[in-house]
N, C-alpha and C positions, 0 to 999 in steps of 0.2 A: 718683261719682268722688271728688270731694273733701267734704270732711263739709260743708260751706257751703252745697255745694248740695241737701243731702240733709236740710238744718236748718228746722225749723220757726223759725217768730215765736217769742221766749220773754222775756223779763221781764229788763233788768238794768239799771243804772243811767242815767244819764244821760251817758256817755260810751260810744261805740263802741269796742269793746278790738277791736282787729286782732292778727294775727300774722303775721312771715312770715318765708318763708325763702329765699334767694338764693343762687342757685350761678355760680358766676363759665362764663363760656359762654353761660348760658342765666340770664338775671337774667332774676326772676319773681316777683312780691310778691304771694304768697294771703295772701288776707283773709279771715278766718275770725268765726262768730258771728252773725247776723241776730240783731236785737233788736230791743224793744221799750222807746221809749225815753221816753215815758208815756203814758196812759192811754187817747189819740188819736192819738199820732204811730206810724207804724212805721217802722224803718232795717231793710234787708234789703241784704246785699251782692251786687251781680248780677254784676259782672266785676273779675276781679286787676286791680293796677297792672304791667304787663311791661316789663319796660325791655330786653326781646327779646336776642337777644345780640350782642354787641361785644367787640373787642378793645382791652384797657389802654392796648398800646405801652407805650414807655420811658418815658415820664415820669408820666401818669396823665393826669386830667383828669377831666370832668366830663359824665354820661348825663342828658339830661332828657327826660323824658316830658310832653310839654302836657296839659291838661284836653282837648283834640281831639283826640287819641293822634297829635300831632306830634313826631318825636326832633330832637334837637339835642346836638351833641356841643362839648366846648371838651379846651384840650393834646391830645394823642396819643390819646385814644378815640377808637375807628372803630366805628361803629353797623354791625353784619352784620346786620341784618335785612331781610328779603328776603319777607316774607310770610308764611303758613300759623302753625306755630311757633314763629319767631322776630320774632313779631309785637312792635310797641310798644303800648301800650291803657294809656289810663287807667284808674282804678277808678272804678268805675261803683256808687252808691246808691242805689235807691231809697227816695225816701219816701212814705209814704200818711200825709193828713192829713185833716182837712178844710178842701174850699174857702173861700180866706181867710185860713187860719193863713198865719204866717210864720215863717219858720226862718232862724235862722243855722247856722254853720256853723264851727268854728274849729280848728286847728290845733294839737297841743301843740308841745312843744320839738324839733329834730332828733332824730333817733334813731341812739342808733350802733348801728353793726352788727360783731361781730366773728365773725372769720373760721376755721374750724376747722382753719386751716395760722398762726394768729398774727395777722392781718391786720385790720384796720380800714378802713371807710367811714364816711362818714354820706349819711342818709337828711335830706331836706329835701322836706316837702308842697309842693307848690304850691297854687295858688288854684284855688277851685272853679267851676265852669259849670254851673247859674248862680250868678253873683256874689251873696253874701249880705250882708244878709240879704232874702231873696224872699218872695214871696205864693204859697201852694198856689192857682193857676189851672184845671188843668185837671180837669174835670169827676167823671172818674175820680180826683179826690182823691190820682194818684200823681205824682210828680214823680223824673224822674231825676238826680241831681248827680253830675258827673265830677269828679276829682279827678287831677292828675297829679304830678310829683314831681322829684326831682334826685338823683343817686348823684354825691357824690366820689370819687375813685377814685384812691388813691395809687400809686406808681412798683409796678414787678413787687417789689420786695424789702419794700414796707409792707403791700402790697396781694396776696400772691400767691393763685394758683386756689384755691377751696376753696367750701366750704358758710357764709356769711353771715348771720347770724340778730340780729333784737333785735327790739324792739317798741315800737308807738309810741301813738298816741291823737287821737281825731278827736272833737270836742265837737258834737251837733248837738240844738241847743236848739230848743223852738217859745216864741214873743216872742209 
């Protein structure tokens, strides 16, 4: 279905490059790339961030998605999510290490997002589950990290319907 899931383990820096793309409706942030992010650790990406769909209203406001696929809305967003499709989900990591390592986890700068009718958001990560920087415990050397997020969302005339794209960066180092 989408190339992420269909991606092997492969070899690239020490940052997780993401990409995604958002369509006002149906916000939906694919992540894209599983990597290999040294010699021991694997990052594999197992589920989108969705911030499901909602409507703006008049003044705009603000979609959050929790690291527990909790929404929360602030100004005029209305979360229509209602389940199946229009789900909310954090983005979901896995890492395989071995038991013992420790990993953090860090965040780059917001990311802006521009919109294919003129329009701007930004994109703000949130914190992750578990709180970094952790100890690989479980036995299976895999450990899952949720990640959730924040969409600003300006008035229908900054912000109108369309396709929303940019990219951003997720640092997950072993200490």
């Amino acid at each position: 279905m989408h190339e992420y899931l269909q991606s092997k383990k492969r070899p690239i820096s020490l940052q997780l490059w993401c990409k995604h793309a958002i369509q006002m409706g149906l916000l939906v942030l694919f992540l894209f790339n599983g990597s290999l992010v040294s010699a021991q650790v694997l990052v594999n990406p197992v589920q989108n961030l969705s911030f499901g769909a909602f409507s703006q209203g008049a003044a705009g406001g603000t979609i959050s998605v929790s690291n527990n696929g909790v929404a929360a809305t602030t100004g005029t967003v209305v979360s229509l999510a209602f389940g199946g499709i229009n789900d909310v989900l954090p983005a979901i990591f896995e890492v395989e290490a071995p038991v013992g390592t420790v990993i953090s986890v860090s965040n780059g700068p917001d990311a802006n997002l521009t919109g294919s009718n003129g329009g701007k958001m930004i994109l703000h990560l949130g914190s992750s589950n578990p709180v970094t920087p952790f100890a690989v415990v479980n036995q299976t050397g895999r450990t899952l990290i949720n990640i959730g997020g924040t969409l600003t969302i300006g008035n229908q005339s900054s912000t109108p319907p369309g396709a929303y794209s940019g990219t951003f960066y997720i640092t997950i180092n072993n200490e």
